[in-house]
TIDREN-181670 format. One record per residue: residue number from 1; chain; x, y negated, z of N, C-alpha, C in turn. Coordinates in nm, 4 decimals, padded with zeros to 6 digits. Each point is the difference from the previous one (the first is absolute). Example, Ala and Ser with C-alpha at 12.3 -4.5 7.8 and 13.67 -1.06 7.14 Angstrom:
! TIDREN-181670
1 A 01.3190 00.5690 00.7800 -00.0890 -00.1190 00.0000 00.0900 -00.1200 00.0000;
2 A -00.0350 -00.1050 -00.0720 00.0820 -00.1190 00.0060 -00.0770 -00.1090 00.0730;
***
This chain:
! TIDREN-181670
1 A 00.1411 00.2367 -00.4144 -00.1357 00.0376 00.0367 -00.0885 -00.1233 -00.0077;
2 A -00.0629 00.0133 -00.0992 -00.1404 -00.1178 00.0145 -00.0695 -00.0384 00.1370;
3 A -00.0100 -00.1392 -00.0149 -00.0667 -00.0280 00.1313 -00.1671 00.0181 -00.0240;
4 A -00.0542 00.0352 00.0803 -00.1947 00.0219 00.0392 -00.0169 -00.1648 -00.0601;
5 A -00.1083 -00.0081 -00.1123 00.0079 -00.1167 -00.0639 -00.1441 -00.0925 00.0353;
6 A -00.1150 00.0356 00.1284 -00.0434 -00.0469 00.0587 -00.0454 00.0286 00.1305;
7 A -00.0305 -00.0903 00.0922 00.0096 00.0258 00.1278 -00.1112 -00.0749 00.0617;
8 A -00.0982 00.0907 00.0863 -00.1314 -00.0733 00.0043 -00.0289 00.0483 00.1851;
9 A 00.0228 -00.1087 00.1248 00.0083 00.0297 00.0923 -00.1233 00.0957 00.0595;
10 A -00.0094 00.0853 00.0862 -00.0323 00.1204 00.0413 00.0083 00.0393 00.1541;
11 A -00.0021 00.1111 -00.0005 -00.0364 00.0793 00.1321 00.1807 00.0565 -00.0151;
12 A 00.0655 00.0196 -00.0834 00.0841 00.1107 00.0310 00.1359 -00.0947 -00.1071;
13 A 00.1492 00.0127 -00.0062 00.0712 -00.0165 -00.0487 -00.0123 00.0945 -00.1492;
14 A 00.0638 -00.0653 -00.1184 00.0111 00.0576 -00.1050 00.1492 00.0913 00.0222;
15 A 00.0242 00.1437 -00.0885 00.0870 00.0697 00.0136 00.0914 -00.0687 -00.1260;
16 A 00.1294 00.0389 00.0109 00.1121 -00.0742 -00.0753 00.0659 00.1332 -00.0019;
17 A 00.0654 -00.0454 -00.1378 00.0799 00.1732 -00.0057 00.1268 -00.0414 -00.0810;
18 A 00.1681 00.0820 00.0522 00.1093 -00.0292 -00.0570 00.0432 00.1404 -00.0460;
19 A 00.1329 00.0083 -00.0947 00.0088 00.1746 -00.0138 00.0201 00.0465 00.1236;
20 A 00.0360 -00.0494 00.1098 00.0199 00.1431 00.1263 -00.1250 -00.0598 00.0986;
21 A -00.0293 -00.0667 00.0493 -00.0720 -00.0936 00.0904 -00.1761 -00.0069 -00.0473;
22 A -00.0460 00.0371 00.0901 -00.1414 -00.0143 00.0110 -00.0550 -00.1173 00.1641;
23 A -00.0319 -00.1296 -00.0982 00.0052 -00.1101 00.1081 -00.1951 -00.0031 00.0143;
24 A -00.0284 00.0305 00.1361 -00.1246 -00.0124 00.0313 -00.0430 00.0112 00.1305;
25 A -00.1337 -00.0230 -00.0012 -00.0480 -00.0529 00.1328 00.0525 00.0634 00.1071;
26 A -00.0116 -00.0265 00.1465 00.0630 00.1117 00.0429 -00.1605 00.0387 00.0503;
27 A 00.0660 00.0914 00.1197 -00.1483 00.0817 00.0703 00.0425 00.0476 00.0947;
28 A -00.1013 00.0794 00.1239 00.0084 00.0800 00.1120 00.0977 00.0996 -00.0264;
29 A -00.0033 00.0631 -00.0946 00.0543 00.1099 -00.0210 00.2133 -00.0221 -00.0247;
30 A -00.0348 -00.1458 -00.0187 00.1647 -00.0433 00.0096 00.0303 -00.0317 00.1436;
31 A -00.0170 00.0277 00.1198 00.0517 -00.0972 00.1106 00.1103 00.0551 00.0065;
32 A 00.0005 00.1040 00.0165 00.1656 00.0796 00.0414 00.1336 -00.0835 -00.0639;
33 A -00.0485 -00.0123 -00.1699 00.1158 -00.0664 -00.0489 00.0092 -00.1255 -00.0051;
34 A -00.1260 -00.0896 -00.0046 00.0478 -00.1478 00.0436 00.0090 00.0231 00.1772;
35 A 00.0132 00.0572 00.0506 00.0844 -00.0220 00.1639 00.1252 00.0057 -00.0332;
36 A 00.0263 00.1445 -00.1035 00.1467 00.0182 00.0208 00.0861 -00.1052 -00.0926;
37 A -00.0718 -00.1050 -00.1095 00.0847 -00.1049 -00.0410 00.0249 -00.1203 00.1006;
38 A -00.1122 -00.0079 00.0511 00.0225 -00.1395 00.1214 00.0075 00.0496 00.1569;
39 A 00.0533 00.1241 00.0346 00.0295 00.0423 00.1175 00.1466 00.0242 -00.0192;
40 A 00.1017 -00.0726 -00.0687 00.0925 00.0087 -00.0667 00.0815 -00.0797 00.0197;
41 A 00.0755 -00.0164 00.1161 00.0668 -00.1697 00.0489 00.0937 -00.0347 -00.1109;
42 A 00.0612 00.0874 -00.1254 00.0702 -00.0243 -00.0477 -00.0404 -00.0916 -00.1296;
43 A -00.1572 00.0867 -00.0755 -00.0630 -00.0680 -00.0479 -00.0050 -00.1210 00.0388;
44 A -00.0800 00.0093 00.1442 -00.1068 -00.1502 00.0405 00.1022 -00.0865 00.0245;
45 A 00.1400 00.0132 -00.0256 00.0993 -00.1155 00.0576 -00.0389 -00.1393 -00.0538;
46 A -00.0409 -00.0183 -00.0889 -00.0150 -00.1496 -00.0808 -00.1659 -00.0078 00.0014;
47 A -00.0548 00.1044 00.0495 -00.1299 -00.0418 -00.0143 -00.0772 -00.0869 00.1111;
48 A -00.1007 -00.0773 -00.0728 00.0152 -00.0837 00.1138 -00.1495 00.0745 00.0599;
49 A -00.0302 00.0738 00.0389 -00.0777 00.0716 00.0924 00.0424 00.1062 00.0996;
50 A -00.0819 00.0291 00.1106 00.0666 00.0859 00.0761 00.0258 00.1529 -00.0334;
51 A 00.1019 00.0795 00.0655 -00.0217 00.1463 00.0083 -00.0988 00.0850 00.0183;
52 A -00.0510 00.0325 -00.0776 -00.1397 00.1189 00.0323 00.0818 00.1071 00.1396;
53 A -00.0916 00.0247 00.0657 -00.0160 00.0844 00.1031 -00.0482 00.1294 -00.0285;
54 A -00.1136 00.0351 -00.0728 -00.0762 00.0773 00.0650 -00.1113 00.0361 -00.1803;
55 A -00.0490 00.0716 -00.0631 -00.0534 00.0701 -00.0751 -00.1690 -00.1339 00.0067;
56 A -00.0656 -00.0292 00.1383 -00.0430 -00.1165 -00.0446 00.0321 -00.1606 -00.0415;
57 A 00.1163 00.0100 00.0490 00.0644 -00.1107 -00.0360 -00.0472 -00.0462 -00.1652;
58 A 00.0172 00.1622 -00.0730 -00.0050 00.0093 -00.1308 -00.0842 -00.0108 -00.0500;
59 A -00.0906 00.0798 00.0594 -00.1438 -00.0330 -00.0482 -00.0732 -00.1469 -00.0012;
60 A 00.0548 -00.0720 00.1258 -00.0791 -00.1441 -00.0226 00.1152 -00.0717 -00.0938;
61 A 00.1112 00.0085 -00.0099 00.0359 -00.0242 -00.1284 -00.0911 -00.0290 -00.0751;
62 A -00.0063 00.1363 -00.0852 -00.0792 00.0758 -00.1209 -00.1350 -00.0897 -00.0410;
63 A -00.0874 00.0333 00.1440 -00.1507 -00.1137 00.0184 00.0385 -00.1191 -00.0051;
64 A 00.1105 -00.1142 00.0154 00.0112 -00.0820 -00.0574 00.0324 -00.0333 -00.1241;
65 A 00.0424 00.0828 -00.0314 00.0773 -00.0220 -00.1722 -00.1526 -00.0222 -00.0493;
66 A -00.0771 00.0888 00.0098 -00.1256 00.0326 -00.0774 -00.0945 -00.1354 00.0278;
67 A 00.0174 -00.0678 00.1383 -00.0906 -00.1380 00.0307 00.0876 -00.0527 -00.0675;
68 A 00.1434 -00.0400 00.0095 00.0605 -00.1083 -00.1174 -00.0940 -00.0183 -00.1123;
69 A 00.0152 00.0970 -00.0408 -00.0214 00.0395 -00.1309 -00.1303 -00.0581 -00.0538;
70 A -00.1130 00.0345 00.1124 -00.1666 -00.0136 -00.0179 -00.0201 -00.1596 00.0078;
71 A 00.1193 -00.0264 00.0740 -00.0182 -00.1580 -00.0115 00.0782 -00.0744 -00.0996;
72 A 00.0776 00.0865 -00.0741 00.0379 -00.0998 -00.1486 00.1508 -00.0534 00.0773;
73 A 00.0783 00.0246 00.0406 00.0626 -00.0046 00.0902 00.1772 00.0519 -00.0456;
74 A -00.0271 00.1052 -00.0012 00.0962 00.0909 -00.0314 -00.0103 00.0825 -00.0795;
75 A 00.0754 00.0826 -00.0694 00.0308 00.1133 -00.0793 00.0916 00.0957 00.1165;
76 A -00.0164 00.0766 00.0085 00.1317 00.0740 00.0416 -00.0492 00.1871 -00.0185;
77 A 00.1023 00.0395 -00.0933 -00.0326 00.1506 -00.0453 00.1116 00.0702 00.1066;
78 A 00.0114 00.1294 -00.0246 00.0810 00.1057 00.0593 00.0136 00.0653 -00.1553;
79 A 00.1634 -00.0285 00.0237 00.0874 00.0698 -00.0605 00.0539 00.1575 -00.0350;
80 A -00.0837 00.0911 -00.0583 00.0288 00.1057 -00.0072 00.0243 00.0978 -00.1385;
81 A 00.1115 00.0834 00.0910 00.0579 00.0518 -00.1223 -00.1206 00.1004 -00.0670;
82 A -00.0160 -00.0404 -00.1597 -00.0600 00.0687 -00.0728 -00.0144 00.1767 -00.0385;
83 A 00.1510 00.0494 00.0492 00.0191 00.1700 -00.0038 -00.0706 00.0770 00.1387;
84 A 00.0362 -00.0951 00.1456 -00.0093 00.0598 00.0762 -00.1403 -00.0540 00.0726;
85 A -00.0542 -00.1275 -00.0514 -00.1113 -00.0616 00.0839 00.0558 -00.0572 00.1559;
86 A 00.1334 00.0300 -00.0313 00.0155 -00.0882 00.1950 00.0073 -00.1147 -00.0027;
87 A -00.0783 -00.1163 00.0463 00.0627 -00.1391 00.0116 00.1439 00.0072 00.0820;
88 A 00.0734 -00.1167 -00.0927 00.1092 -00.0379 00.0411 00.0251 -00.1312 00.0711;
89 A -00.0906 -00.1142 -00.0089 00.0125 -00.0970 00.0224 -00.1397 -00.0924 -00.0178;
90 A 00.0169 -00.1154 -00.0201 -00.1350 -00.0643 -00.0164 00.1095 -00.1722 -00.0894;
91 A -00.1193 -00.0635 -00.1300 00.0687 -00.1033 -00.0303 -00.1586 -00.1132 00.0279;
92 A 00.0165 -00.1092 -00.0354 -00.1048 -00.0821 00.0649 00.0095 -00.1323 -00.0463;
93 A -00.0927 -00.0311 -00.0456 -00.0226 -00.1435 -00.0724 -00.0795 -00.0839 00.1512;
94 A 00.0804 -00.0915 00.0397 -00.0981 -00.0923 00.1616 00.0112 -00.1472 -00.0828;
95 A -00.0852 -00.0411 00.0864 00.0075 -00.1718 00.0333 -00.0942 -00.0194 -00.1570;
96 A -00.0515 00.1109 -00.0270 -00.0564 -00.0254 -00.1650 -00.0801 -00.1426 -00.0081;
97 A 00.0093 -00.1030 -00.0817 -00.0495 -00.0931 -00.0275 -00.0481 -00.0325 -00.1868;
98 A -00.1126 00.0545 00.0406 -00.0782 -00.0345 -00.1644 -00.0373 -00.1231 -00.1021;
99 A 00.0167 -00.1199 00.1415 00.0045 -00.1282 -00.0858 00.1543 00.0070 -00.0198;
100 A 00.0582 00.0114 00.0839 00.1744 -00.0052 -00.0510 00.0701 00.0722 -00.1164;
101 A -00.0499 00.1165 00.0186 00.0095 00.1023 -00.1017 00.1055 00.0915 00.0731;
102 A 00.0338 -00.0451 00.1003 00.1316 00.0981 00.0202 -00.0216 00.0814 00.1709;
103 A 00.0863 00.0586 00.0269 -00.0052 00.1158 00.0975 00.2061 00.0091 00.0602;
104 A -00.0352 00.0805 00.0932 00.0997 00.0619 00.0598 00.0581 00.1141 -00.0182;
105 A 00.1209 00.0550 -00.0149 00.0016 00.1301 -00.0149 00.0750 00.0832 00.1236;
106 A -00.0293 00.1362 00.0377 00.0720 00.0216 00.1032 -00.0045 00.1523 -00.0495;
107 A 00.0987 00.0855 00.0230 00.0376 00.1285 -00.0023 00.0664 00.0940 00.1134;
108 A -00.0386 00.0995 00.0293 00.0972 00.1081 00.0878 -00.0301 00.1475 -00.0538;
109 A 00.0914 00.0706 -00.0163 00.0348 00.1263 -00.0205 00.0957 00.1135 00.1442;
110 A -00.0299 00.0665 -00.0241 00.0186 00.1487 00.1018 00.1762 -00.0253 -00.0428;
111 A 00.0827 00.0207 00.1268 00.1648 -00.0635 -00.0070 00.0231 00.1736 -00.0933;
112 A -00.0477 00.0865 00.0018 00.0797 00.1296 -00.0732 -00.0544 -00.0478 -00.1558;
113 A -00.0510 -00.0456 -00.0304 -00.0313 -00.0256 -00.1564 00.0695 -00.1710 -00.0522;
114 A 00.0725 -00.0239 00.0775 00.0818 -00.1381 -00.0464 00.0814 00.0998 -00.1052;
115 A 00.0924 -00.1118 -00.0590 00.0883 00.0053 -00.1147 -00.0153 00.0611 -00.0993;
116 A -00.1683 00.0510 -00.0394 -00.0542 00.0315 -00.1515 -00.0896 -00.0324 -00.0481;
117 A 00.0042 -00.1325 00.0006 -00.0626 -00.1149 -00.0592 -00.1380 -00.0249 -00.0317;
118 A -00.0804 00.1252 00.1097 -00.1413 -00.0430 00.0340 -00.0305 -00.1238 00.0090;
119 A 00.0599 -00.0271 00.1078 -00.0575 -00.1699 00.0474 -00.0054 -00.0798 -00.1163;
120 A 00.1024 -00.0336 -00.0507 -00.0173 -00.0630 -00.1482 -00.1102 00.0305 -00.0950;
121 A 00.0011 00.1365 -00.0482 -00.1356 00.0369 -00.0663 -00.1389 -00.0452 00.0605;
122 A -00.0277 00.0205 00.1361 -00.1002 -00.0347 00.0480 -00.0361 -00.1127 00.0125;
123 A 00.0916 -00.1154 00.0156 -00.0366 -00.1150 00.0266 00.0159 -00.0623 -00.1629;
124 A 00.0838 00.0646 -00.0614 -00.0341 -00.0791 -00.1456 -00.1378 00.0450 -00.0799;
125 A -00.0180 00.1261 00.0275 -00.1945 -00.0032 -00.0372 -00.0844 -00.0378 00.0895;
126 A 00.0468 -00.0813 00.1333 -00.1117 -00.1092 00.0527 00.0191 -00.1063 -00.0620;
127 A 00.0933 -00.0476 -00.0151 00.0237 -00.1463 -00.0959 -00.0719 -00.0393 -00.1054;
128 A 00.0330 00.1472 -00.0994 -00.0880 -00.0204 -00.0974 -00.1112 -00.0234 00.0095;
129 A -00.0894 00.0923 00.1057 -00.1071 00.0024 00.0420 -00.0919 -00.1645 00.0283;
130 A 00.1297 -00.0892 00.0550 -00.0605 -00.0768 00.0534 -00.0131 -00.1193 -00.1099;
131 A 00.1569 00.0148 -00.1008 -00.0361 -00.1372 -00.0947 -00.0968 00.0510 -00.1084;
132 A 00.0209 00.1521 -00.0469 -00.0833 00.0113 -00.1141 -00.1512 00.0223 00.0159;
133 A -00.0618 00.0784 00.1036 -00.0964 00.0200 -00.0001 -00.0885 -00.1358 00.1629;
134 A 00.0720 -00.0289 00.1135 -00.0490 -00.0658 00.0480 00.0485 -00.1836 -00.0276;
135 A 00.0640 -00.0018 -00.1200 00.0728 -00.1708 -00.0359 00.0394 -00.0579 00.0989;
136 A 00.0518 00.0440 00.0701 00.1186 -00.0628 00.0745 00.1053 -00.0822 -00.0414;
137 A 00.0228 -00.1261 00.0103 00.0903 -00.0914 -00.0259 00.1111 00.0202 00.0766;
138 A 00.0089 00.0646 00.1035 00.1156 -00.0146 00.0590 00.0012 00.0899 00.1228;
139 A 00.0713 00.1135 00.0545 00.0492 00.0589 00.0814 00.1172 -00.0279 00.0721;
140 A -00.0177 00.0187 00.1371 00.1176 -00.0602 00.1152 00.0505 00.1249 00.0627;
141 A 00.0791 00.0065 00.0591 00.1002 00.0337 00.0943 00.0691 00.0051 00.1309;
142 A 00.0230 00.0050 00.1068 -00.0170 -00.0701 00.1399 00.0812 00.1413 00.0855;
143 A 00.1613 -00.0210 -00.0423 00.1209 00.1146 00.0097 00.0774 -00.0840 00.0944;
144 A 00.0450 00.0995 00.0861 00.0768 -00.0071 00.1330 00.1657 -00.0197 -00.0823;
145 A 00.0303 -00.0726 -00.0076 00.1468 00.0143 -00.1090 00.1202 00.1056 00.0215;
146 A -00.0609 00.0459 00.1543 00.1463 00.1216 -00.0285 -00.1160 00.1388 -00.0112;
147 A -00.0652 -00.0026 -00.0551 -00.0683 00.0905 -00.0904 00.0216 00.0067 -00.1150;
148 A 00.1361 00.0393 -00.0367 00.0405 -00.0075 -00.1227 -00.0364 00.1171 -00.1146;
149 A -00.0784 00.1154 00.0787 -00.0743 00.0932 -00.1331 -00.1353 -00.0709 -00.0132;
150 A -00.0686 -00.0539 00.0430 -00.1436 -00.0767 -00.0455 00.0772 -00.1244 -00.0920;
151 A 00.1119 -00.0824 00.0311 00.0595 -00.0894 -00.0557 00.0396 -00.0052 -00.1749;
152 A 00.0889 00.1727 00.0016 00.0190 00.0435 -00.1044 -00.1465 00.0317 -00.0738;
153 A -00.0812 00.0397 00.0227 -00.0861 00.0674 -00.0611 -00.0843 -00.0901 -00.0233;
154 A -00.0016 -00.1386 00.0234 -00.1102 -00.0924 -00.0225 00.1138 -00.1163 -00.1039;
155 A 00.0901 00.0097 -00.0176 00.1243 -00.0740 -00.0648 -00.0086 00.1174 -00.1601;
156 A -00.0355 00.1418 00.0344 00.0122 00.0750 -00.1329 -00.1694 -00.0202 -00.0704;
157 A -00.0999 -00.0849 00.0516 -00.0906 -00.0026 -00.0378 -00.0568 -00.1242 -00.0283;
158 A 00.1444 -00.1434 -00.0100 -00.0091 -00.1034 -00.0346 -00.0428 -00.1213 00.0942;
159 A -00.0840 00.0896 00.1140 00.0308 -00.1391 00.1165 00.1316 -00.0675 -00.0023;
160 A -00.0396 -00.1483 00.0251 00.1211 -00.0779 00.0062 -00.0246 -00.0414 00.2137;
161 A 00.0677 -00.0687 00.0493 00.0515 00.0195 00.1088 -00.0296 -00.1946 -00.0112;
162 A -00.0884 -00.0511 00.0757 -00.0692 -00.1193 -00.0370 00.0418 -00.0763 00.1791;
163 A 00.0913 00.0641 00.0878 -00.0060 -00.0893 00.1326 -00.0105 00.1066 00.1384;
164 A 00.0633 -00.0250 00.0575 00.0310 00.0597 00.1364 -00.0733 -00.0703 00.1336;
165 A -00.0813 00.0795 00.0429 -00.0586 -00.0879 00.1601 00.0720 00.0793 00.1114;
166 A 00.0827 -00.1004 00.1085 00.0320 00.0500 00.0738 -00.0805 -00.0097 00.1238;
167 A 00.0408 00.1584 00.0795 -00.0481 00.0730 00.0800 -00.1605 -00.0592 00.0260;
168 A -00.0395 00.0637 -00.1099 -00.1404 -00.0002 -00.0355 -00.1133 00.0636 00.0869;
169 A 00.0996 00.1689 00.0086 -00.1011 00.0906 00.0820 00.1164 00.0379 00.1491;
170 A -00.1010 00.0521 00.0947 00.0848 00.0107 00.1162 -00.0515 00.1669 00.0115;
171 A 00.0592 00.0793 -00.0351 -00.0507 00.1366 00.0167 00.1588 00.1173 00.0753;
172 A -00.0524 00.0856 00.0571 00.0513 00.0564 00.0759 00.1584 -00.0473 00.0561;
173 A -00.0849 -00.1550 00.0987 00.0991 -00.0474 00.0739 00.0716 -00.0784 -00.0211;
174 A 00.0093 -00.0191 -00.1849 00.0686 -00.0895 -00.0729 -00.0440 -00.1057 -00.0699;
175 A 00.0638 -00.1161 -00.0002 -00.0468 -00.0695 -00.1296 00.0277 00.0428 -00.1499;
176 A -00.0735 00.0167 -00.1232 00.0547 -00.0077 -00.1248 -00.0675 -00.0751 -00.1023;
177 A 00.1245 -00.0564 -00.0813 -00.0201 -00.0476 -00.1140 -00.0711 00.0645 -00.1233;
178 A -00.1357 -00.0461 -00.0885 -00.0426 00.0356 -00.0737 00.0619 -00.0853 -00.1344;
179 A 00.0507 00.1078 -00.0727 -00.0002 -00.0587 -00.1904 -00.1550 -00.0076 -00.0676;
180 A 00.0130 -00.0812 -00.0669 -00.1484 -00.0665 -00.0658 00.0815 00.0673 -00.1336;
181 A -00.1058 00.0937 -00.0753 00.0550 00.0626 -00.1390 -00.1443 -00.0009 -00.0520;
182 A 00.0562 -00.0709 -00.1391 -00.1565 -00.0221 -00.1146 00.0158 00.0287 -00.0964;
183 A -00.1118 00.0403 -00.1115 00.0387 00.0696 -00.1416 -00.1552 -00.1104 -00.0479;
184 A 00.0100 -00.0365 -00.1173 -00.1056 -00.0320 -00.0512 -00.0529 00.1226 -00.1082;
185 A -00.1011 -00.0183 -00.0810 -00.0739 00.0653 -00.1127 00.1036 -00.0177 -00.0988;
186 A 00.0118 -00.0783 -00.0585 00.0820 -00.0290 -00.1282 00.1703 00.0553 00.0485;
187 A 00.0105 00.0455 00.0960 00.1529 00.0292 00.0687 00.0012 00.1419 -00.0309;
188 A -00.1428 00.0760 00.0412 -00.0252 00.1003 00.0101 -00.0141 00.0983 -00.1592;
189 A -00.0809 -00.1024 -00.0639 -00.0139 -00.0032 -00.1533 00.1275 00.0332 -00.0489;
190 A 00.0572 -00.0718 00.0172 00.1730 -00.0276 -00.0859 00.0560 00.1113 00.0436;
191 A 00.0353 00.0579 00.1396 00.0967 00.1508 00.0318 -00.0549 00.1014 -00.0336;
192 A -00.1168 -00.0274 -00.0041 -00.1090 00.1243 -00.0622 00.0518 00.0272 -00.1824;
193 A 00.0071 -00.1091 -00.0382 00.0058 00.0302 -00.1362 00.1663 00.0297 -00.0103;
194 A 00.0870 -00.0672 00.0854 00.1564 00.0812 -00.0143 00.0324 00.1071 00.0287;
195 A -00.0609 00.0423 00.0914 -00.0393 00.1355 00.0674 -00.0112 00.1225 -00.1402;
196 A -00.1125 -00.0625 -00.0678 -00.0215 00.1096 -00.0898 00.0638 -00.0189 -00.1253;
197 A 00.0876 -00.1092 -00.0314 00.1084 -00.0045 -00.0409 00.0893 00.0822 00.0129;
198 A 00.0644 00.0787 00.0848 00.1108 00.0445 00.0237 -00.0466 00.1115 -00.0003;
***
């Protein structure tokens, strides 16, 4: 799928589209399902934010994504399936830096739609998104290491695994160690073109 080949900042996120996945802004009309991805202890285990409570929880979510956003800040879409229109998840470009060229990436998906390779699709048409149409030099990573399905899935998309900080974050009670995982443009370039090799 071609990436959107210019990008001119705005009021609203640009829509991104994969064969099953329709990645776009979210809205009011989503709270139900971004509660039910991050009201999800199983999900939120590695995430480093708290448990949603409560249907507003979601909503000021939501109103922040959209101030990220207005401030040049963040990217972050909601993940939804293209047949049925339900968001499944949300993926998210943070820490965006335009003199740097590079950004953060972060992903979560709904635990009944693991093991069919959404997440992958979705976050590999943000990637694109970000080196081809926003020139991004470089995308990061910032994985709890015994998160080994974000691990796998960022290892099948050519991140390399660049350094370990220990007990980085202290979240529910615990200390944990964050993996530092980076992909450059030209990294991205190259699996892209083996990719369609095969």
């Amino acid at each position: 799928m071609a990436a959107t080949k210019s990008f001119t900042w705005g009021s609203r996120l640009p829509v991104l589209q994969t064969p099953r996945l329709t990645i776009r802004p979210l809205s009011e009309s989503d709270v139900a399902e971004v509660f039910a991805v991050f009201s999800d202890p199983i999900v939120m285990r590695y995430w480093d934010g708290a448990l949603m409570k409560s249907l507003d929880d979601a909503m000021r979510y939501i109103d922040h994504i959209h101030h990220g956003f207005r401030r040049r800040e963040v990217f972050q879409w909601g993940i939804a399936d293209s047949a049925t229109h339900a968001v499944l998840g949300t993926c998210t470009l943070t820490q965006v830096s335009t003199i740097h060229q590079r950004a953060e990436i972060g992903f979560a998906l709904r635990q009944e739609r693991w093991g069919q390779g959404l997440g992958s699709e979705a976050v590999a048409r943000m990637i694109a998104f970000a080196f081809e149409t926003l020139h991004f030099h470089r995308l990061e990573a910032d994985v709890d290491p015994r998160n080994e399905r974000s691990i796998r899935l960022l290892d099948r998309l050519g991140f390399t695994r660049e350094g370990q900080l220990r007990e980085r974050y202290f979240m529910n009670g615990e200390r944990q160690d964050a993996i530092v995982m980076g992909l450059l443009h030209r990294e991205w370039s190259s699996a892209a073109r083996l990719h369609e090799n095969h």
